[in-house]
N, CA, C and O atoms as a DFTB+ gen file, in Angstrom:
504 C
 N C O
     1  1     -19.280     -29.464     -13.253
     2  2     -17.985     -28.895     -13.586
     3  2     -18.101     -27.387     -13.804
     4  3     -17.401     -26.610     -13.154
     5  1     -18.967     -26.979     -14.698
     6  2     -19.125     -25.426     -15.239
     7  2     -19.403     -24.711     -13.003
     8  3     -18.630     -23.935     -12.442
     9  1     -20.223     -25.122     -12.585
    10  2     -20.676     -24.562     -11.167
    11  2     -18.790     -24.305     -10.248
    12  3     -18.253     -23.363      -9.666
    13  1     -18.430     -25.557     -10.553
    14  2     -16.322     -25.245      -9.852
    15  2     -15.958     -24.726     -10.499
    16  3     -14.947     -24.207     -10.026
    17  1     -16.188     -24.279     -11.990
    18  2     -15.611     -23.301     -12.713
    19  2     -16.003     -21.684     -12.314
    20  3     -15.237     -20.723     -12.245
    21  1     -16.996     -21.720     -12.153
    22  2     -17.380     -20.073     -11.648
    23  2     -17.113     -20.395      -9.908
    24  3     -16.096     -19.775      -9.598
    25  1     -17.491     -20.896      -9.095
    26  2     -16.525     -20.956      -7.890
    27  2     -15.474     -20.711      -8.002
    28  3     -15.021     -19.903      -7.192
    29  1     -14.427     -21.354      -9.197
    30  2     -12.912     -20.905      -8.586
    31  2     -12.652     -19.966      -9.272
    32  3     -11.452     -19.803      -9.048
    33  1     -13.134     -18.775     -10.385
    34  2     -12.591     -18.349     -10.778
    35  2     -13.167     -16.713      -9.916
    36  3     -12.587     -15.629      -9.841
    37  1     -14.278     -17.081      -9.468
    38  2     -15.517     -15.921      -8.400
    39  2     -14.680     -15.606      -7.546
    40  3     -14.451     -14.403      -7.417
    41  1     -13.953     -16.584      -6.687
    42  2     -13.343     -16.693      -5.404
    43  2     -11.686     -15.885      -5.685
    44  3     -11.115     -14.992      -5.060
    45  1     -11.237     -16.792      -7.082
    46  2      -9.337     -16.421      -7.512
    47  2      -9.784     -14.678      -7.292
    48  3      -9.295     -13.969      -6.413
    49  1     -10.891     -14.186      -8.387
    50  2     -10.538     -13.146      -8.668
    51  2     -11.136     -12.079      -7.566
    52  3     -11.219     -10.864      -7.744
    53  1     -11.454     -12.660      -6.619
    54  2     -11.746     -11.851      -5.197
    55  2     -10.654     -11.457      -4.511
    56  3     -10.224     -10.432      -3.983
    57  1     -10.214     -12.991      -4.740
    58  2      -8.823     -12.474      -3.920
    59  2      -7.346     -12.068      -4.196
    60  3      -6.412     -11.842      -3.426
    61  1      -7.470     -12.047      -5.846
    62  2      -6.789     -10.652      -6.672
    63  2      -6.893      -9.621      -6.380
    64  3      -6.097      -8.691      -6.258
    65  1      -8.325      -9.778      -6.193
    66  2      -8.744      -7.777      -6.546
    67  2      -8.421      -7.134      -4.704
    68  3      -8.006      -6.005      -4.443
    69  1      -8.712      -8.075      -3.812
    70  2      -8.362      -7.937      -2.623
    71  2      -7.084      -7.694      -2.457
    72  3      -6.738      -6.579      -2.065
    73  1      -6.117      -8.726      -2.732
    74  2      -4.740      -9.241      -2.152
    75  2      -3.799      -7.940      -3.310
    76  3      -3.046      -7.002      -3.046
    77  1      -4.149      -8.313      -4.160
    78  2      -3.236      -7.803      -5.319
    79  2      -3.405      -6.385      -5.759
    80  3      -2.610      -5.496      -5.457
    81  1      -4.449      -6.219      -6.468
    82  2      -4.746      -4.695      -7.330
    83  2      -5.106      -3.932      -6.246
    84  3      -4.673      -2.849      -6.640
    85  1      -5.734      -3.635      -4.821
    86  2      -5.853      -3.090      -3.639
    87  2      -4.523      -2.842      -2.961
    88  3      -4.290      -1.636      -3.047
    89  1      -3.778      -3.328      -2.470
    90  2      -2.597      -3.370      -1.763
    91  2      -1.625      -2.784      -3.050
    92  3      -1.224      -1.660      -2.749
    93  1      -1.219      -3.143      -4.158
    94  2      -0.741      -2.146      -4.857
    95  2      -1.136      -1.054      -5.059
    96  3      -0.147      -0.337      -5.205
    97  1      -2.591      -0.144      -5.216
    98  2      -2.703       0.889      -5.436
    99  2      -2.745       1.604      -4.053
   100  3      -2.561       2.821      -4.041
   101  1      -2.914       1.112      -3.190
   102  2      -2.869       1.633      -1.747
   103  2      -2.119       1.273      -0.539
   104  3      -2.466       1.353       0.640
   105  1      -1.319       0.972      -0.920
   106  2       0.008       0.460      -0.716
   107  2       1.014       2.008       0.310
   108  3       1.344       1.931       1.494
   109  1       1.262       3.184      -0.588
   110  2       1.864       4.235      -0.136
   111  2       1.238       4.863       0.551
   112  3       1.973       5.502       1.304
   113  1      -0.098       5.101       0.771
   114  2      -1.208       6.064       1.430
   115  2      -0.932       5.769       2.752
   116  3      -0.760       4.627       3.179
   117  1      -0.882       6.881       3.469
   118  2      -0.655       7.685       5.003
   119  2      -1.633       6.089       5.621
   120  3      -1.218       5.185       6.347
   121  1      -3.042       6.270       4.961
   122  2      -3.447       5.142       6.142
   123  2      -3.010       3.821       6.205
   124  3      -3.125       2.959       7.076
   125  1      -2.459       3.835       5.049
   126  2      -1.905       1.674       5.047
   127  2      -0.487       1.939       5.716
   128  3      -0.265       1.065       6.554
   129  1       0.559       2.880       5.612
   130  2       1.615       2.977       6.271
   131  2       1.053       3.144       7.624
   132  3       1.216       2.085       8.230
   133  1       0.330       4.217       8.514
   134  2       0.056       4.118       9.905
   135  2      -0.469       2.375      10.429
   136  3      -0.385       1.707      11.459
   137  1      -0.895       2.231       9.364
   138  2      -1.946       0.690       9.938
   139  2      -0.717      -0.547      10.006
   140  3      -0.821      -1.551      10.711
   141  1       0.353      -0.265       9.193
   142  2       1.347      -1.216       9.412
   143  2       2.240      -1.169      10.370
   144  3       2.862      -2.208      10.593
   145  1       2.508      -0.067      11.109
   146  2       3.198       0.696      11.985
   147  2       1.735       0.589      13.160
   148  3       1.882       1.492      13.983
   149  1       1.006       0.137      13.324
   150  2       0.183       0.305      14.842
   151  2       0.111      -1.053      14.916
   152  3      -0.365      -1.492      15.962
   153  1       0.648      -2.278      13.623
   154  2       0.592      -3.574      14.426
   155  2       2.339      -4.065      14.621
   156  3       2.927      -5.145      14.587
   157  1       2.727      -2.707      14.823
   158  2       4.336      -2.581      15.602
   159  2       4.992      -3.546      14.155
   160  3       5.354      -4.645      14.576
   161  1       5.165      -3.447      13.010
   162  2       5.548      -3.627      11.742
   163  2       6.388      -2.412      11.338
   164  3       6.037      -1.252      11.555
   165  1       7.391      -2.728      10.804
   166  2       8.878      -1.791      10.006
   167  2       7.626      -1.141       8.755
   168  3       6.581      -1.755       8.541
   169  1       7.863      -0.270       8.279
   170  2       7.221      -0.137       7.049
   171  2       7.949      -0.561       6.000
   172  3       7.369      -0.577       4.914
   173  1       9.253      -0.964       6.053
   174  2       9.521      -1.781       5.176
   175  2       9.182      -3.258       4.980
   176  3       9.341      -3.833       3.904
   177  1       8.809      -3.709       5.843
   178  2       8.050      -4.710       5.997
   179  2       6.277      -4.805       5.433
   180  3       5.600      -5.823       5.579
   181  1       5.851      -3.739       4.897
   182  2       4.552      -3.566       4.639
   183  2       4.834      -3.569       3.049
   184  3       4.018      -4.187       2.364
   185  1       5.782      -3.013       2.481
   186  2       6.653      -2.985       1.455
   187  2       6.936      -4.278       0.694
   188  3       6.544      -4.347      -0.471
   189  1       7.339      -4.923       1.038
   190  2       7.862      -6.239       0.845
   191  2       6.558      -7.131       0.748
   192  3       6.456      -8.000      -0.118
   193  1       5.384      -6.827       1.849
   194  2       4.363      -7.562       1.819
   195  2       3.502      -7.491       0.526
   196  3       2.961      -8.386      -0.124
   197  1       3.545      -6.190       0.365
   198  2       2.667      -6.125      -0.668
   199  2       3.650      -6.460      -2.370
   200  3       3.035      -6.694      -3.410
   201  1       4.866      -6.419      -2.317
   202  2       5.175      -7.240      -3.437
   203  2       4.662      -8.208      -3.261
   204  3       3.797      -8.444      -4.104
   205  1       4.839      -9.259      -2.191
   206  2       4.695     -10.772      -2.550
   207  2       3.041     -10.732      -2.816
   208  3       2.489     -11.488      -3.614
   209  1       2.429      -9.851      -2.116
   210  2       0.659     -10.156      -2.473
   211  2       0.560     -10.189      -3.860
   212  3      -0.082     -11.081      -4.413
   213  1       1.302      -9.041      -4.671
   214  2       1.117      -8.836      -6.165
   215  2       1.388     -10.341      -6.719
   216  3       0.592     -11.184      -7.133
   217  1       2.803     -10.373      -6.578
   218  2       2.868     -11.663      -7.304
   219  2       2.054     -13.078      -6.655
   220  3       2.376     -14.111      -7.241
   221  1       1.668     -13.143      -6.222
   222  2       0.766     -14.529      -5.277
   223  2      -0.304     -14.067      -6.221
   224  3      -0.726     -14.608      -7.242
   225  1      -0.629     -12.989      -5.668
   226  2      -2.264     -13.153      -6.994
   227  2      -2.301     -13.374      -8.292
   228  3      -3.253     -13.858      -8.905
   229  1      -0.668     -12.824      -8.996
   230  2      -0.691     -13.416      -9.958
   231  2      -0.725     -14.922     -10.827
   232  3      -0.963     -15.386     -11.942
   233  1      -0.245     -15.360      -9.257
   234  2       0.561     -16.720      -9.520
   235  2      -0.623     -17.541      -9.692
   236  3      -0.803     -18.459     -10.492
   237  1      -1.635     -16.922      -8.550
   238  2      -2.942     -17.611      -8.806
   239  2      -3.617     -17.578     -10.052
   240  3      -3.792     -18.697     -10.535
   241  1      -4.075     -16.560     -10.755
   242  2      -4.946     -15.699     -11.743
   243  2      -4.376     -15.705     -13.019
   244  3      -4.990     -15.306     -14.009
   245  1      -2.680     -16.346     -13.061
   246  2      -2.443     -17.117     -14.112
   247  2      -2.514     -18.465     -15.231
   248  3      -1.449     -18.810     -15.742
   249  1      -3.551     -19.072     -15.529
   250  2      -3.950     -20.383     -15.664
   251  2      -2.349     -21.131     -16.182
   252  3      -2.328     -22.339     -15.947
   253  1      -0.980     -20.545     -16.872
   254  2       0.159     -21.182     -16.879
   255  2       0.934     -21.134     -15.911
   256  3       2.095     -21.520     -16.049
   257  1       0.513     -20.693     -14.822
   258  2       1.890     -20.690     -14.223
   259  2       1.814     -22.394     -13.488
   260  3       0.828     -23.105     -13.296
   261  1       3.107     -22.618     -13.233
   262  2       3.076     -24.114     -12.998
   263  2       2.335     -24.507     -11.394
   264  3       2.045     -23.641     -10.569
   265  1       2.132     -25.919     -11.206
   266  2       1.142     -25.654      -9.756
   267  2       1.929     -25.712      -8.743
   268  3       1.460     -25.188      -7.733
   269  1       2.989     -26.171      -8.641
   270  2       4.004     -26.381      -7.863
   271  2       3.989     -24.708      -7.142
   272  3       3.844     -24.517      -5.935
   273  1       4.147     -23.738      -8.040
   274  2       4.036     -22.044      -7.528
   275  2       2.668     -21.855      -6.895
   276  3       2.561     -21.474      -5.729
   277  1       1.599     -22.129      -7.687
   278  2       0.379     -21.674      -7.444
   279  2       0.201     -22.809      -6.145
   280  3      -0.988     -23.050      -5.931
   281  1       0.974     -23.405      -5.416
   282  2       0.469     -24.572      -4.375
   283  2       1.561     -23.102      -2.787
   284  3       1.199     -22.708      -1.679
   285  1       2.960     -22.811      -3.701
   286  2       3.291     -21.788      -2.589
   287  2       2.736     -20.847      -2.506
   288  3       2.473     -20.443      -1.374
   289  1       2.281     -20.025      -3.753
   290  2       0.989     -18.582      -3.439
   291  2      -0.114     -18.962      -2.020
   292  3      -0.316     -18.375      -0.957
   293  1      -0.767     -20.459      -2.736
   294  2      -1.950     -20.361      -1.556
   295  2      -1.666     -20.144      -0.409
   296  3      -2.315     -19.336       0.255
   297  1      -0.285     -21.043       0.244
   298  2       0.676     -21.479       1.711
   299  2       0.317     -20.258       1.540
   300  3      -0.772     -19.908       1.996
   301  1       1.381     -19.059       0.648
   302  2       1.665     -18.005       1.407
   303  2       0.522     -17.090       1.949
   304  3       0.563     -16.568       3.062
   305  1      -0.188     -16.989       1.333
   306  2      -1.596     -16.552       1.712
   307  2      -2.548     -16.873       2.388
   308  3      -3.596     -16.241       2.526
   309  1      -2.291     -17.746       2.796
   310  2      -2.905     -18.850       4.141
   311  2      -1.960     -17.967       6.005
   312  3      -2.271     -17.892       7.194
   313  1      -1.131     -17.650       5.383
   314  2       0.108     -17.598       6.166
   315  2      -0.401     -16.162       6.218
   316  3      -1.217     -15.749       7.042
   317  1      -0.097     -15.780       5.702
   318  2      -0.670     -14.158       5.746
   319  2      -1.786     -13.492       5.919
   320  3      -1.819     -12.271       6.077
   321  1      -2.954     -14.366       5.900
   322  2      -4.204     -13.929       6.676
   323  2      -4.497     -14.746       8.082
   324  3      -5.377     -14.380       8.861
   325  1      -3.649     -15.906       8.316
   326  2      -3.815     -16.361       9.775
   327  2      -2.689     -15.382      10.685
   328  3      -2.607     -15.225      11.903
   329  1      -2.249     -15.072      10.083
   330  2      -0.704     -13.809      11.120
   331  2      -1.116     -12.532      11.154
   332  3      -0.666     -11.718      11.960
   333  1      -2.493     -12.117       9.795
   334  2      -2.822     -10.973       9.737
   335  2      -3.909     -10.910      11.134
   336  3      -4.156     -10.060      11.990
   337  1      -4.301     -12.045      10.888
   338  2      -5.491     -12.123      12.226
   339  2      -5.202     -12.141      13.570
   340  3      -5.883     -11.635      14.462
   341  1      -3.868     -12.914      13.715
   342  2      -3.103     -13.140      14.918
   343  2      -2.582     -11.432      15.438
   344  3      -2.738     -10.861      16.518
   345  1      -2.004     -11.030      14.310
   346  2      -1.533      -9.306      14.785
   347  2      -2.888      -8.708      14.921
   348  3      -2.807      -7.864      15.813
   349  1      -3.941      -8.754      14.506
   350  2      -5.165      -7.314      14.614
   351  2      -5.503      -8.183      16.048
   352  3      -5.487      -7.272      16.876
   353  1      -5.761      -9.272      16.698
   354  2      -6.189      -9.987      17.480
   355  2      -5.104      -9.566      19.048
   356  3      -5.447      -9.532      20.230
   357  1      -4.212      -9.391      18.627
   358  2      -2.987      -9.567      19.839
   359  2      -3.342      -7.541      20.412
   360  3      -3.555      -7.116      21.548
   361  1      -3.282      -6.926      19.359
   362  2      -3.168      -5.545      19.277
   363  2      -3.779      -4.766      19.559
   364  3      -3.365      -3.990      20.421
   365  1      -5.457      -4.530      18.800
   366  2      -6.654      -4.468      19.235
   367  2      -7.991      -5.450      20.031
   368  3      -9.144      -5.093      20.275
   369  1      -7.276      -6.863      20.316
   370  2      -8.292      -7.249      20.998
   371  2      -9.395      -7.927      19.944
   372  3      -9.289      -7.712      18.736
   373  1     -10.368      -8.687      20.440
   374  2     -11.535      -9.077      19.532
   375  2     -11.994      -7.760      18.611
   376  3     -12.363      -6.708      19.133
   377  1     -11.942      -7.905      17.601
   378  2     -12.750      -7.183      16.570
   379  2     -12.892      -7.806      15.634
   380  3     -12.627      -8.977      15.363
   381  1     -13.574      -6.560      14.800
   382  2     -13.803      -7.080      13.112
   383  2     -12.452      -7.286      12.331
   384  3     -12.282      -8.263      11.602
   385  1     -11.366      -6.174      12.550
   386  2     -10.197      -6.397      11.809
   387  2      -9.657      -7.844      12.333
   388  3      -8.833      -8.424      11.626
   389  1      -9.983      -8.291      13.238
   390  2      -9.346      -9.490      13.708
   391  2      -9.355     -10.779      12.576
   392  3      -8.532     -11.508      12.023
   393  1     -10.899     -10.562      12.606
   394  2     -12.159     -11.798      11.993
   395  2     -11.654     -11.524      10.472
   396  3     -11.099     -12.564      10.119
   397  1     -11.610     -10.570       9.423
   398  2     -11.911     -10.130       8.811
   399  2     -10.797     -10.781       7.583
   400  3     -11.105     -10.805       6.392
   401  1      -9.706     -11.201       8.020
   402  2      -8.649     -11.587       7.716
   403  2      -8.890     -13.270       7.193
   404  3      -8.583     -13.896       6.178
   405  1      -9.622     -13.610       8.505
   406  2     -10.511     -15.357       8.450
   407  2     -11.088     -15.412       7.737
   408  3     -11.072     -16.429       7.043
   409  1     -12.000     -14.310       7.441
   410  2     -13.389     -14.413       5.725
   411  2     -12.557     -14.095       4.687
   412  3     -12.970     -14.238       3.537
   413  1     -11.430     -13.679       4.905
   414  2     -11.013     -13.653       3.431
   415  2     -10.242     -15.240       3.207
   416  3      -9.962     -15.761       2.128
   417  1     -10.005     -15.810       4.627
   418  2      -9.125     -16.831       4.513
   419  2     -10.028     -18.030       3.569
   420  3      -9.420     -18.821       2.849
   421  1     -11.218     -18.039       3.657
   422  2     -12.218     -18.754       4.026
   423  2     -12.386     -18.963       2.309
   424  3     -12.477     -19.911       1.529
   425  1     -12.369     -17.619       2.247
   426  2     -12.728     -17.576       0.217
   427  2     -11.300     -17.816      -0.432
   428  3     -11.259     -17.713      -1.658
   429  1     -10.322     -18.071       0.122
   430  2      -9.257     -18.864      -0.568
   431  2      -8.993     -20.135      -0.468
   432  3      -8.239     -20.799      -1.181
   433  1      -9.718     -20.522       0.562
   434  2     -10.138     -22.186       1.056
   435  2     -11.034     -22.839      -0.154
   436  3     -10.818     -23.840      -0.838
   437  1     -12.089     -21.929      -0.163
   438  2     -12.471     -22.060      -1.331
   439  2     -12.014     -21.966      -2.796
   440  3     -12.479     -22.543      -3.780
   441  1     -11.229     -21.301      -2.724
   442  2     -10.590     -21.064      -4.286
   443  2      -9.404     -22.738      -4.429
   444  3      -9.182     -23.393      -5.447
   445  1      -8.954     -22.941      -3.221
   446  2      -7.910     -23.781      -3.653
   447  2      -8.562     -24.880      -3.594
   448  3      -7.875     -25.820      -3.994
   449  1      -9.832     -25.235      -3.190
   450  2     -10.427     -26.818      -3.008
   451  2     -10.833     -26.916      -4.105
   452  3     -10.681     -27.997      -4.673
   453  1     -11.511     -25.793      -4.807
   454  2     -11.675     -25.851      -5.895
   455  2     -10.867     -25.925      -7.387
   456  3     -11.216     -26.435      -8.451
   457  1      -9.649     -25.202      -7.006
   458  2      -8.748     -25.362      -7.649
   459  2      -8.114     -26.894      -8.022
   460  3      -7.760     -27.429      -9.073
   461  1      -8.158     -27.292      -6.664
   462  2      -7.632     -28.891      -6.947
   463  2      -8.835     -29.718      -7.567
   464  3      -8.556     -30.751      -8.175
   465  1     -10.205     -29.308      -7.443
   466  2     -11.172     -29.959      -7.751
   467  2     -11.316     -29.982      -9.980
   468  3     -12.049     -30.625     -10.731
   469  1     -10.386     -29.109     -10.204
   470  2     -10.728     -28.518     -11.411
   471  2      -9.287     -29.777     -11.923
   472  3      -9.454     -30.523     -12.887
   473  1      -8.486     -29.787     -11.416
   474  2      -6.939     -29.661     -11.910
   475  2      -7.046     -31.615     -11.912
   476  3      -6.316     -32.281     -12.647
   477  1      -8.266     -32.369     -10.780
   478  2      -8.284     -33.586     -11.000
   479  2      -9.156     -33.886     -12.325
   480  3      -8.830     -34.645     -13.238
   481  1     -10.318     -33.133     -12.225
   482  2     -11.144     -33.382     -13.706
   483  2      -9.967     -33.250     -15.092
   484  3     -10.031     -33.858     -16.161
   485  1      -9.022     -32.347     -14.690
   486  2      -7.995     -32.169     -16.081
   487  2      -7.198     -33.593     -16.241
   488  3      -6.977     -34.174     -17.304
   489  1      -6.889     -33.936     -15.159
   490  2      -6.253     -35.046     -15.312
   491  2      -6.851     -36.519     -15.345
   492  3      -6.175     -37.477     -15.721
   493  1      -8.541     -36.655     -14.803
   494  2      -9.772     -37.464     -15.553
   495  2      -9.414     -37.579     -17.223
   496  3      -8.990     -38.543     -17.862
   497  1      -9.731     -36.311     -17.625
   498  2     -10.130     -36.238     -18.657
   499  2      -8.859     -36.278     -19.914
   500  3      -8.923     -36.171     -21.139
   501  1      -7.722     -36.483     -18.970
   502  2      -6.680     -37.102     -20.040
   503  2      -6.426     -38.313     -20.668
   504  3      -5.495     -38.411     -21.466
């Protein structure tokens, strides 16, 4: 149990510090606006994205928030690094930005198997 406990909380807060506290502080900078605008994206649309990242990471990295939310954060973030991959993939062709989107997908795969792995022991142990 303690080993899924540092798994999910290694993985949540990766992809906080990724999804959430990153994309808010760099969010306005010349290079995240050009980079949203070269995968033919509104910049208001880059705007909007990065609200919902904030709150998704929160939704995750909150141990109250209810799971029913924390079950749409993951969707949405599932959703948003397979479309992130699909746009760097369509645009530039095979690369790293392509892939790069998948390894992060990969450590939220992990966070949520684990997540459910934690949330059945809670309900064992009732």
């Amino acid at each position: 149990m303690k080993t899924t406990k540092i798994i999910f909380w290694t993985t949540t807060i990766l992809i906080f510090l990724f999804e959430g506290v990153m994309p808010a502080f760099t969010s306005q900078t010349e290079m995240a606006k050009e980079g949203i605008k070269h995968l033919g994206y509104p910049e208001y649309f880059g705007n909007a994205l990065v609200v919902f990242k904030v709150l998704g990471t929160l939704a995750l990295i909150i141990p109250k928030v209810p799971k029913r939310i924390k079950e749409w954060a993951y969707a949405g973030f599932a959703f948003d690094f397979i479309f992130a991959s699909i746009s760097h993939f369509a645009v530039d062709g095979i690369g790293f930005n392509g892939f790069m989107p998948l390894i992060v997908f990969a450590v939220l795969i992990f966070s949520y198997v684990t997540y459910h792995k934690l949330e059945r022991y809670k309900n064992i142990a009732l």
